[in-house]
VEXNULUM-296393 format. One line per field, with one value per atom (N, C-alpha, C, O): atom name; z, x, y; residue number from 1. Coordinates in nm, 3 decimals. Layout:
a	(CA  ...)
c3	(Z  ...)
c1	(X  ...)
c2	(Y  ...)
k	(NUM  ...)
//
This chain:
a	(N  CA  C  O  N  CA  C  O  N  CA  C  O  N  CA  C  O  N  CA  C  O  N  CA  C  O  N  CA  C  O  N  CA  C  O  N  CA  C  O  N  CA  C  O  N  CA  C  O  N  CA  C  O  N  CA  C  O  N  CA  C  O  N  CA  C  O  N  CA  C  O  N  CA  C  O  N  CA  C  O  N  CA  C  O  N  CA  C  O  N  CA  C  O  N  CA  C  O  N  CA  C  O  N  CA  C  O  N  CA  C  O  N  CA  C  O  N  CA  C  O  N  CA  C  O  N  CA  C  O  N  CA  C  O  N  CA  C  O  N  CA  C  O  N  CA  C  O  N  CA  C  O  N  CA  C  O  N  CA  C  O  N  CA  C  O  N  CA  C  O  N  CA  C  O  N  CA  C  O  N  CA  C  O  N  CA  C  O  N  CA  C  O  N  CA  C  O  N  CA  C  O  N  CA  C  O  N  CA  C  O  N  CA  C  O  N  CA  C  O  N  CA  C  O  N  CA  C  O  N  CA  C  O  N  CA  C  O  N  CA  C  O  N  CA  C  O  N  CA  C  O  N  CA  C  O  N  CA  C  O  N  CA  C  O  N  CA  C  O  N  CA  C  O  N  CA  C  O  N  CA  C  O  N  CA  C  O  N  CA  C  O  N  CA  C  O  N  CA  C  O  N  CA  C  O  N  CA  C  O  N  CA  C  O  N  CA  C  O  N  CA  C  O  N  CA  C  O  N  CA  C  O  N  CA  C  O  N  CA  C  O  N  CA  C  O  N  CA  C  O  N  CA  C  O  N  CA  C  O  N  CA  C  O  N  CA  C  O  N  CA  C  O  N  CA  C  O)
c3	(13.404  13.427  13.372  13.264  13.438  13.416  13.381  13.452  13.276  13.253  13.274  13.242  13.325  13.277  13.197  13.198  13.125  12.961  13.003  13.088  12.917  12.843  12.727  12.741  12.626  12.511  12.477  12.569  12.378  12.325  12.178  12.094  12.146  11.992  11.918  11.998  11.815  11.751  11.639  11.531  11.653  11.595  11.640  11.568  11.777  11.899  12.047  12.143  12.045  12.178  12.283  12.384  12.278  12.435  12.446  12.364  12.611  12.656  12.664  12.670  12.665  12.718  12.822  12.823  12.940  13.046  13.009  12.947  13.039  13.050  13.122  13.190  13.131  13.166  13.116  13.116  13.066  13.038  13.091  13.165  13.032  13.059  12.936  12.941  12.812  12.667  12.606  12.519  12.658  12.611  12.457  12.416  12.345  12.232  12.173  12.085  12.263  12.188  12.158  12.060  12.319  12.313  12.256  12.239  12.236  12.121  12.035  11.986  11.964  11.823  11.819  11.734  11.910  11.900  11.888  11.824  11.968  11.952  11.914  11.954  11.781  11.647  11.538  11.438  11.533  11.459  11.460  11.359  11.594  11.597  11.621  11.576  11.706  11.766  11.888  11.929  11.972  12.132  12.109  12.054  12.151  12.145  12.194  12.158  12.304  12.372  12.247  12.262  12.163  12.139  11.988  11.914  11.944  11.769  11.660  11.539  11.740  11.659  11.691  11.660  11.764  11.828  11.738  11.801  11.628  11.574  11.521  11.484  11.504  11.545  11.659  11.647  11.801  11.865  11.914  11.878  12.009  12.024  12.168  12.197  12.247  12.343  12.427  12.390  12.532  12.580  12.731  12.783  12.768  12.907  12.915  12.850  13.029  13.072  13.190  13.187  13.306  13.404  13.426  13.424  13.459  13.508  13.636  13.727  13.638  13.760  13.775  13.676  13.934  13.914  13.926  13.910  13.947  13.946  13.865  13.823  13.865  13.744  13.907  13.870  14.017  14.140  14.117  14.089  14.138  14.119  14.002  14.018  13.880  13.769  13.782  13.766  13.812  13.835  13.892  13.847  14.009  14.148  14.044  14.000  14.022  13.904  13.814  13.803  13.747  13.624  13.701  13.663  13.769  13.848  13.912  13.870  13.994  14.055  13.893  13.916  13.788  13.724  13.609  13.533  13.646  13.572  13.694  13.682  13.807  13.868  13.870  13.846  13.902  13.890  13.929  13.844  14.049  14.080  14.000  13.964  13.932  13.868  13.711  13.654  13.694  13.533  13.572  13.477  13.706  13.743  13.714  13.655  13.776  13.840  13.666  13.645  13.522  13.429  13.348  13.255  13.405  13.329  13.357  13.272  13.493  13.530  13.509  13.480  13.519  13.451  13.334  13.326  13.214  13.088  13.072  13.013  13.074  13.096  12.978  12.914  12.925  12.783  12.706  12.606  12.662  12.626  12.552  12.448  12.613  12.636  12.561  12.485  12.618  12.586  12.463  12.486  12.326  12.252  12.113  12.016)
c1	(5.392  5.514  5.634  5.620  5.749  5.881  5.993  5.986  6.090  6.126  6.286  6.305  6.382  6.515  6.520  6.459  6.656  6.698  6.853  6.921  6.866  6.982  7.076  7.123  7.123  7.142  7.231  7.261  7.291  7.425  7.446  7.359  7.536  7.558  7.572  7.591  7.576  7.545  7.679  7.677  7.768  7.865  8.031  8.129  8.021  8.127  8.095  8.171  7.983  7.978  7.990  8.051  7.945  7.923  7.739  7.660  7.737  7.614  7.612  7.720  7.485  7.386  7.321  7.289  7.270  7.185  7.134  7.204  6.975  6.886  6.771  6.761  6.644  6.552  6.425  6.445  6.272  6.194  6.073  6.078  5.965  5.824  5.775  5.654  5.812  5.796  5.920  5.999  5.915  6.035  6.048  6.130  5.927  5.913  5.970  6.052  5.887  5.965  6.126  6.201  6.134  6.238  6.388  6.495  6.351  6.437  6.429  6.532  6.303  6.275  6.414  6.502  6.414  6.447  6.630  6.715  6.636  6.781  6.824  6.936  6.743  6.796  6.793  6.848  6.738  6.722  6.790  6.783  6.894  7.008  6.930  6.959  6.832  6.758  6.811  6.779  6.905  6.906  7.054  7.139  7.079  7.261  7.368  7.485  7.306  7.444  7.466  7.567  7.400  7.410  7.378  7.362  7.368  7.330  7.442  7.424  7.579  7.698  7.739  7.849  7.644  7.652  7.545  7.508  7.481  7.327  7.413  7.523  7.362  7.196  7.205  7.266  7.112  7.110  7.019  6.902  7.102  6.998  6.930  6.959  6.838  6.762  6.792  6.724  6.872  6.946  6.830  6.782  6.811  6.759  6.651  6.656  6.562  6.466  6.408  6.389  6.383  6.299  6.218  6.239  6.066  5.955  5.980  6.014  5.961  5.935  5.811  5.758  5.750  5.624  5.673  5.583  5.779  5.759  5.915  6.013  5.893  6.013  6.119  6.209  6.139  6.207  6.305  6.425  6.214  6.271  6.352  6.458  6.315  6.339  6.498  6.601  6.506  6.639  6.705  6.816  6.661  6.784  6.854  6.969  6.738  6.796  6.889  6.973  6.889  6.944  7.074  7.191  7.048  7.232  7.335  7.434  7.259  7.295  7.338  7.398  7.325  7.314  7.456  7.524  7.449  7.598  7.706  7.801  7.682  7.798  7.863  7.795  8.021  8.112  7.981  7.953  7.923  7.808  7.736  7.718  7.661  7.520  7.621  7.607  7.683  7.770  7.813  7.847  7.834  7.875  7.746  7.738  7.642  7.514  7.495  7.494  7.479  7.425  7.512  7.467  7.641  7.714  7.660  7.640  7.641  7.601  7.441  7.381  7.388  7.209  7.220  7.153  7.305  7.350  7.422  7.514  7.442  7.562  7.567  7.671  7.453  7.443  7.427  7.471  7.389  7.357  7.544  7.589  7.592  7.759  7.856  7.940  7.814  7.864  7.803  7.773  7.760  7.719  7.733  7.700)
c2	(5.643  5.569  5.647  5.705  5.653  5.689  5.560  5.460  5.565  5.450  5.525  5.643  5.450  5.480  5.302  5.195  5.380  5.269  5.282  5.339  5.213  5.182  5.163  5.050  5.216  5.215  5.136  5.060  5.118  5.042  5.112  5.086  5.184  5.249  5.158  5.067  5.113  5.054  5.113  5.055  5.197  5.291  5.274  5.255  5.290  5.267  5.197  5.204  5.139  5.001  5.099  5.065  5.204  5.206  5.281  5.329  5.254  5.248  5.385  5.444  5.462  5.562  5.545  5.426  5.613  5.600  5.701  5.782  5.732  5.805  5.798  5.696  5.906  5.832  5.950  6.071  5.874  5.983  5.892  5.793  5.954  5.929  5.898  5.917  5.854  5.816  5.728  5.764  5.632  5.527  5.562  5.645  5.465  5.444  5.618  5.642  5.720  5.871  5.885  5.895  5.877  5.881  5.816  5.874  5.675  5.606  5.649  5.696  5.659  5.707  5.851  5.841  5.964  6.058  6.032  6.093  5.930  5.921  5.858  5.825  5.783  5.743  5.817  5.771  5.925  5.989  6.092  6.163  6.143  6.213  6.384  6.495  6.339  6.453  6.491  6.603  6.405  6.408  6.463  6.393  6.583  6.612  6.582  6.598  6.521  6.405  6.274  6.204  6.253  6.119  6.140  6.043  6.273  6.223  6.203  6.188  6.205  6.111  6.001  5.955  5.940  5.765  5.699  5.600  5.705  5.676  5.590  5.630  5.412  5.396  5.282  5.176  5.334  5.272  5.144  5.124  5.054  4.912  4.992  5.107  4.910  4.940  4.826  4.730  4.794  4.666  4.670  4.569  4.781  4.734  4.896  5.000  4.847  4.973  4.878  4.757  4.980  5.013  5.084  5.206  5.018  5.138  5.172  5.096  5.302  5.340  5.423  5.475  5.442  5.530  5.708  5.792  5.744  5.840  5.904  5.841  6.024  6.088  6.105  6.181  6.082  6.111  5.976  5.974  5.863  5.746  5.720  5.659  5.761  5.707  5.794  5.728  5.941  5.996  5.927  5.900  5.874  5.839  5.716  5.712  5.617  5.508  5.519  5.431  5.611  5.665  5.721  5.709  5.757  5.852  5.654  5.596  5.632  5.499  5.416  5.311  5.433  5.312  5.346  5.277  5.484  5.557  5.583  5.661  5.512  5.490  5.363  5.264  5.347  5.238  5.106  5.021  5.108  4.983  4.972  4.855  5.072  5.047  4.977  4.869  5.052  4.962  4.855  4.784  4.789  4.633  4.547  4.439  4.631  4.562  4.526  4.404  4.625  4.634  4.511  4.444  4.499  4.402  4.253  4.166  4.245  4.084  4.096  3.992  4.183  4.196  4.128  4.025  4.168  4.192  4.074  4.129  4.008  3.921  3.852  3.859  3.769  3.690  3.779  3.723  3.904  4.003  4.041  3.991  4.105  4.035  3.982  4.031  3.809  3.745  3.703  3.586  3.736  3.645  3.701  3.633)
k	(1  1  1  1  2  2  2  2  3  3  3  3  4  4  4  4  5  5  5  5  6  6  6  6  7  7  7  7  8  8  8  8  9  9  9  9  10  10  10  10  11  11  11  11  12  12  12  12  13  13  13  13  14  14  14  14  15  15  15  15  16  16  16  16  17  17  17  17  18  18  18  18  19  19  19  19  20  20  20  20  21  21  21  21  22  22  22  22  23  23  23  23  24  24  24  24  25  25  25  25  26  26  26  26  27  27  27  27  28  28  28  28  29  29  29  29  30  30  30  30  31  31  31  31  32  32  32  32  33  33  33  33  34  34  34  34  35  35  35  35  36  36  36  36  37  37  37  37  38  38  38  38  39  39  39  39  40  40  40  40  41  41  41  41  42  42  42  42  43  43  43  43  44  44  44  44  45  45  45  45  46  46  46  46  47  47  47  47  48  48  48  48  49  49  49  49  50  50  50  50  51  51  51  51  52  52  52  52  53  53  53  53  54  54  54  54  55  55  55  55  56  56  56  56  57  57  57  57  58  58  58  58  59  59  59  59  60  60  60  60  61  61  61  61  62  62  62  62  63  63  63  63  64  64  64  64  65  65  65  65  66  66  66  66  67  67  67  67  68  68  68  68  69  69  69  69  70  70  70  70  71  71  71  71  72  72  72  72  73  73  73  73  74  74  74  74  75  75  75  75  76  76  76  76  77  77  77  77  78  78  78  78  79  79  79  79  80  80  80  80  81  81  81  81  82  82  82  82  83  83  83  83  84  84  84  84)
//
C-alpha cells in the first residue's frame, strides 16, 4: 500500500502534502526534523491519509490535493477538524 497524508504544523498552521509507502516511518521522520522540506515546521499532527494500491496513484493524489481543488476538497473533508 501507498498512502498520501496530510500534515498540520503544529508551529505555523499550515498543511504538508506528501505521499510514501510507510505512513508510521514517515511521520516519525518528520517529527523528528529528518525530512528537509519540513524540519523547521516540527511538531506535526497527522489530519488526513489515503491508501492507495499503487505509488502511480498515490502521486497523481498527492499533486491533485496541492492544487487550489484538492485544498477546497481537504477543507470541506476537514471541516470539524477546522472548526473546533
Amino acid at each position: 500500500m501507498y498512502y498520501t497524508y496530510v500534515l498540520i504544523s503544529k508551529k505555523d498552521s499550515k498543511m504538508y502534502t506528501g505521499y510514501t509507502d510507510n505512513l508510521k516511518l514517515r511521520f516519525e521522520q518528520h517529527n523528528k526534523g529528518r525530512v528537509h522540506s519540513t524540519k523547521r515546521r516540527t511538531p506535526f499532527e497527522l489530519i488526513y491519509y489515503e491508501a492507495c494500491l499503487s505509488s502511480e496513484d498515490a502521486t497523481i493524489r498527492e499533486k491533485y490535493l496541492k492544487t487550489h481543488y484538492g485544498k477546497m476538497f481537504l477543507k470541506k473533508r476537514l471541516k470539524s477538524y477546522f472548526t473546533r
